[in-house]
KOLDRENGU-246857 format. One line per field, with one value per residue (C-alpha): residue number from 1; x, y, z; residue in three letters. Coordinates in steps of 0.5 Angstrom, whole numbers. Layout:
<guvexs>
nr = c(NUM  ...)
u = c(X  ...)
v = c(Y  ...)
w = c(Z  ...)
rest = c(ala  ...)
</guvexs>
This chain:
<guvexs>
nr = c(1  2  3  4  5  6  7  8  9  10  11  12  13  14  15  16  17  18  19  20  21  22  23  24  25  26  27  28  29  30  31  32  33  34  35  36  37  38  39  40  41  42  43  44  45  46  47  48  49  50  51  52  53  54  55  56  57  58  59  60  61  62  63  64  65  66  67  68  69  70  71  72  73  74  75  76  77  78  79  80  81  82  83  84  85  86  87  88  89  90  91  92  93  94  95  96  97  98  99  100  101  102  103  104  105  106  107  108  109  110  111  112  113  114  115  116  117  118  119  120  121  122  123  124  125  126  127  128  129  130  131  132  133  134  135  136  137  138  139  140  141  142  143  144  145  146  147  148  149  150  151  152  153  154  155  156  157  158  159  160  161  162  163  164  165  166  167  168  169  170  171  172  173  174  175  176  177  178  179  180  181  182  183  184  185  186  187  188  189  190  191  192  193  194  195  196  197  198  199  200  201  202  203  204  205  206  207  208  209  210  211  212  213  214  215  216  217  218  219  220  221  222  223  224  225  226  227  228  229  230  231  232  233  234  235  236  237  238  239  240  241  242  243  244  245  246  247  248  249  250  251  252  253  254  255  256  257  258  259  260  261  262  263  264  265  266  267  268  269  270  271  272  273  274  275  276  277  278  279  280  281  282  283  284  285  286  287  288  289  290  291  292  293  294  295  296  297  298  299  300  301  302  303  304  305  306  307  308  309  310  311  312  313  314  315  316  317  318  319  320  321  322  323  324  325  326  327  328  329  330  331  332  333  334  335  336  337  338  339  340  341  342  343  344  345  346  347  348  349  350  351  352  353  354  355  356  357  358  359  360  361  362  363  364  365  366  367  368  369  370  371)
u = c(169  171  178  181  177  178  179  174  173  174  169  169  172  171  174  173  178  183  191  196  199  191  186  183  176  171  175  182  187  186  192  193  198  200  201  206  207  212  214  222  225  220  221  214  217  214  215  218  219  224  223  217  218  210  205  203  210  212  219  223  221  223  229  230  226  228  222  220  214  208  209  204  203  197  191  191  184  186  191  189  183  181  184  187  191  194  196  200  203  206  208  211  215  217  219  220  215  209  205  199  192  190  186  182  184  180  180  184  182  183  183  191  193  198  201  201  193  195  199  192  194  188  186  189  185  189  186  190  190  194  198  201  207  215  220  223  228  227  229  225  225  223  230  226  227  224  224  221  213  215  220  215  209  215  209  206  210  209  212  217  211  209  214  218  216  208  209  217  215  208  203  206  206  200  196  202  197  190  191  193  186  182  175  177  182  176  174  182  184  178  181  188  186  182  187  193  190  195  191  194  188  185  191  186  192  187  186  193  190  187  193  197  192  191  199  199  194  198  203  207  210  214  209  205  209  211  205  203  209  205  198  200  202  192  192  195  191  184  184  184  178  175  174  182  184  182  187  193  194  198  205  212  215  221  223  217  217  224  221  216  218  221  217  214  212  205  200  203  204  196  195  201  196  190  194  196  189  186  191  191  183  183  187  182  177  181  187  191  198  198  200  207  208  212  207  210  212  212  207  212  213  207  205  211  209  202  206  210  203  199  205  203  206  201  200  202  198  192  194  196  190  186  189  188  181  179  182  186  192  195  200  204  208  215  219  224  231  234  242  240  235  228  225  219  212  211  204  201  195  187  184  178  176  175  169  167  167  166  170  177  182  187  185  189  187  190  194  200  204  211  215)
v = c(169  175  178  184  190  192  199  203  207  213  219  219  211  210  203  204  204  210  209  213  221  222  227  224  226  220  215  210  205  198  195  188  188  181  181  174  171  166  163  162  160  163  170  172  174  179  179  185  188  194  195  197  198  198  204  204  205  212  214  212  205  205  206  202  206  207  205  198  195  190  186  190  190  194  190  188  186  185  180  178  173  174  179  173  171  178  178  170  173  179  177  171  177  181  176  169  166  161  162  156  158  166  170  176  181  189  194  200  206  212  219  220  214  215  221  223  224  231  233  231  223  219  215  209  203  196  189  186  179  175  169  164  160  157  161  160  163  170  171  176  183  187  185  182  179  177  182  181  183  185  190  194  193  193  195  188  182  181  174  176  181  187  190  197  202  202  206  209  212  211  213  219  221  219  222  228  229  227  233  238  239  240  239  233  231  226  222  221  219  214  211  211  207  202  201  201  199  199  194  187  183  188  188  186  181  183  190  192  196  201  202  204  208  212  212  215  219  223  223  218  213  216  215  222  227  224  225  232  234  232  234  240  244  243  246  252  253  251  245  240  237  238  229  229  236  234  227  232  236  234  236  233  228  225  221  217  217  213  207  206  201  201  205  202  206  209  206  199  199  200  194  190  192  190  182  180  183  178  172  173  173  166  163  162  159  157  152  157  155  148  152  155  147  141  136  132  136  137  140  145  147  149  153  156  158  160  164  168  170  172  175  172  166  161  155  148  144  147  148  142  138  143  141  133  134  138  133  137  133  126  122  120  114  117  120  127  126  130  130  130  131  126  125  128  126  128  130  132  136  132  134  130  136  141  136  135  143  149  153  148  154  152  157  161  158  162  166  168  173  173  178)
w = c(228  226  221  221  220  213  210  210  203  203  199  192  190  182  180  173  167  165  163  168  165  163  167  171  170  175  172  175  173  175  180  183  188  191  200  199  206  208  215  216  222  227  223  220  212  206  200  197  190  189  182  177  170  168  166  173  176  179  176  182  182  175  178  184  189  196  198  199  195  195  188  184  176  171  171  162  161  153  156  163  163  170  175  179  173  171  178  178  172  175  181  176  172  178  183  179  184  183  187  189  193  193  196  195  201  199  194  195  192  196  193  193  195  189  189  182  182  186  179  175  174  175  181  182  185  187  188  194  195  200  198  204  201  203  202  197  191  188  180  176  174  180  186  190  197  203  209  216  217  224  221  218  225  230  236  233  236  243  244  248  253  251  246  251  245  246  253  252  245  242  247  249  242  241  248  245  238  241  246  240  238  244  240  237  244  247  240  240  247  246  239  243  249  245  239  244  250  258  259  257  256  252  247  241  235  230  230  226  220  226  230  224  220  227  227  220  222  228  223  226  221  216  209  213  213  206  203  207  204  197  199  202  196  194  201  200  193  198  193  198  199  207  208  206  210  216  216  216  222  228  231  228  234  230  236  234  227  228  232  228  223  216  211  205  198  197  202  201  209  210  205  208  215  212  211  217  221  216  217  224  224  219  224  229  223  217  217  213  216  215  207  211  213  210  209  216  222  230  234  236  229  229  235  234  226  230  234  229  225  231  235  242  246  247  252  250  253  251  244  242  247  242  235  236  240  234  228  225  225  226  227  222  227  224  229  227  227  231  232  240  245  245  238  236  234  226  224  218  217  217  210  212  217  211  209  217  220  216  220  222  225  230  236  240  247  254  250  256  254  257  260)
rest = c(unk  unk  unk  unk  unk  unk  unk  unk  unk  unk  unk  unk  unk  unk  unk  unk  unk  unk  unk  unk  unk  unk  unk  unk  unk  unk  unk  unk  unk  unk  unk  unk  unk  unk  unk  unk  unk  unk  unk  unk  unk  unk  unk  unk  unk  unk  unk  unk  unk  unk  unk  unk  unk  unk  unk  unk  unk  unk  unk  unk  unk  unk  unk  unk  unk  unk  unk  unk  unk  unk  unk  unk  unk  unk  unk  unk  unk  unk  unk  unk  unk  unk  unk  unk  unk  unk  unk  unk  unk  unk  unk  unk  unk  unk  unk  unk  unk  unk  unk  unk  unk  unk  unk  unk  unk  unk  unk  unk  unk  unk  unk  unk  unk  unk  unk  unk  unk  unk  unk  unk  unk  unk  unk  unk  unk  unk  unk  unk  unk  unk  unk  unk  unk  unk  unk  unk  unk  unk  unk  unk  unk  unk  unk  unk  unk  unk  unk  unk  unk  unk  unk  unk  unk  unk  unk  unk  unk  unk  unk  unk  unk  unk  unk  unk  unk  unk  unk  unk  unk  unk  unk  unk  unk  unk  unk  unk  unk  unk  unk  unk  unk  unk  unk  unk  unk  unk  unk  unk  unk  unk  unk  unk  unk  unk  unk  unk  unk  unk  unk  unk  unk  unk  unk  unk  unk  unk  unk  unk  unk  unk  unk  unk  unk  unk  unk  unk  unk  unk  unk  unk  unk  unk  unk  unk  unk  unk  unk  unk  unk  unk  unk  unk  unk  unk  unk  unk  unk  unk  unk  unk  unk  unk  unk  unk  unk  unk  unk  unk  unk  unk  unk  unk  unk  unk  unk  unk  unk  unk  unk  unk  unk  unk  unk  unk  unk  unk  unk  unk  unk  unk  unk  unk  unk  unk  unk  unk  unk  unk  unk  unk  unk  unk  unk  unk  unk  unk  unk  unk  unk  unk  unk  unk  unk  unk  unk  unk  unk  unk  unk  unk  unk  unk  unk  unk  unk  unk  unk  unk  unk  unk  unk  unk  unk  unk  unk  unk  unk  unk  unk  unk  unk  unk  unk  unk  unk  unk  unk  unk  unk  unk  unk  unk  unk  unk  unk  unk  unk  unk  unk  unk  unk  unk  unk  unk  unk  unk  unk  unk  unk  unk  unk  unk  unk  unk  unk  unk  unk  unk  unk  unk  unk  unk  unk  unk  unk  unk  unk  unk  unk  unk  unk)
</guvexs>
């Protein structure tokens, strides 16, 4: 089975060790950067920071930056055994958080990626991780809180259909930019209709981090023209390399960039993409939800939590014949208490398939998608 795509790296990654504020030279600063996900009542949930005090902080983060932020923290290696360790500690110290299993998600290390390389800085390269969790209370030292993921990639949930914004705004800013170049014109249209297909059956749930990185690209999320804005002043100096160059080019389409979801700082919505195409491909081979369950819990719960990750409503019948065919639960005999209405059956999830099958996901059996 396959997960999201990941990132494609860019020319010119160096991941080796070089504090901010000195020039840059081949070498980069090591970041760690936490995707932290949670399920609540249904509402996919990310953990978000508004306040970095750290070396690699931007000086609006230093002071509560507008823009919201994955928990993120320099990688110390005087003081951080492993780079997993020095990511549980930063994510402890800005969040108050302990966080249980993580996994390695991708290195990101685009050239201007953070902004301040324009200036001279050095690249910053971050290792992402992506931790799933049950939402819980925040402390520490970054005011964080707990948003909904759909927040940020409104085009992602189809729960409810195909979400009105895909044909009203977003295919015809998109067809509006693949025709602004017409040399480029017949490669974009193909990119539109495979990422943001008419076609209902088409629709692929994993293939998040294409849509936004081709929105990006035209120019329609709010972190282009921000970044633009910064790169161009390389641009009217010719010191913008041509593999960047040609990625900031498109007509501005305001109505767009308003309906395209909450921005987040520096290419944290990219990584934020890069997570959920992977926690929606591991559904189909890893039992990656059971980590958001309670250790007893109905079937309805969770089709339900399996719903909200992937953003399409599954059929009942099928998913639940799939679960108890495919041994991963059992009844626990217990029943839930329910204030009316018929009690239901409580599962828990069967640890013994992690030793019977390599591959023990859910499945997403006859996804019908409502309108």
């Amino acid at each position: 089975m396959t997960s999201a795509q990941a990132p494609q790296p860019q020319p010119g990654q160096q991941p080796n060790a070089q504090p901010i504020g000195q020039p840059t030279g081949e070498r980069a600063s090591i970041g760690l950067t936490a995707v932290i996900v949670a399920v609540t009542r249904e509402v996919p949930r990310v953990l978000v920071v508004r306040r970095l005090t750290h070396d690699l902080a931007t000086p609006q983060q230093q002071a509560s930056g507008d823009w919201d932020a994955l928990p993120f923290g320099p990688f110390a290696p005087e003081r951080h055994r492993t780079l997993e360790q020095g990511l549980r500690r930063w994510v402890t110290e800005l969040t108050g958080l302990p966080l249980g299993y993580v996994e390695q998600l991708y290195t990101f290390g685009d050239r201007y990626r953070d902004l301040r390389e324009v200036d001279g800085d050095a690249r910053v390269v971050s290792v992402g991780y992506i931790a799933l969790t049950r939402e819980a209370p925040l402390s520490g030292s970054g005011a964080a809180e707990w948003h909904d993921w759909y927040s940020y990639f409104p085009w992602e949930d189809w729960r409810d259909g195909r979400p009105a914004m895909i044909a009203r705004t977003l295919l015809p800013a998109l067809e509006h930019w693949a025709e602004h170049d017409p040399d480029l014109a017949a490669a974009r249209r193909d990119r539109v209709h495979t990422t943001f297909s008419r076609d209902d059956d088409a629709w692929d749930y994993e293939r998040v981090l294409e849509r936004y990185e081709l929105l990006y690209e035209a120019g329609l999320v709010a972190e282009a023209p921000r970044d633009r804005a910064v790169l161009a002043r390389l641009a009217q100096n010719g010191k913008l390399p041509a593999d960047v160059a040609g990625l900031w080019s498109g007509p501005v389409q305001p109505e767009a960039l308003a309906a395209t979801g909450i921005p987040m700082a520096q290419d944290n919505r990219r990584i934020l993409a890069a997570a959920l195409g992977r926690v929606r491909g591991k559904l189909k081979y890893r039992p990656v939800v059971f980590d958001l369950l309670p250790p007893q819990f109905t079937l309805f719960q969770l089709q339900r939590l399996v719903e909200a990750l992937s953003g399409v409503r599954l059929h009942k019948q099928n998913f639940r014949r799939l679960l108890i065919a495919g041994g991963l639960v059992e009844p626990t005999g217990a029943l839930e208490v329910r204030t009316g209405g018929r009690p239901a059956e409580l599962y828990r999830f069967r640890r013994e398939i992690l030793r019977e099958r390599a591959a023990a996901g859910v499945g997403l059996p006859t996804i019908r998608i409502t309108e």
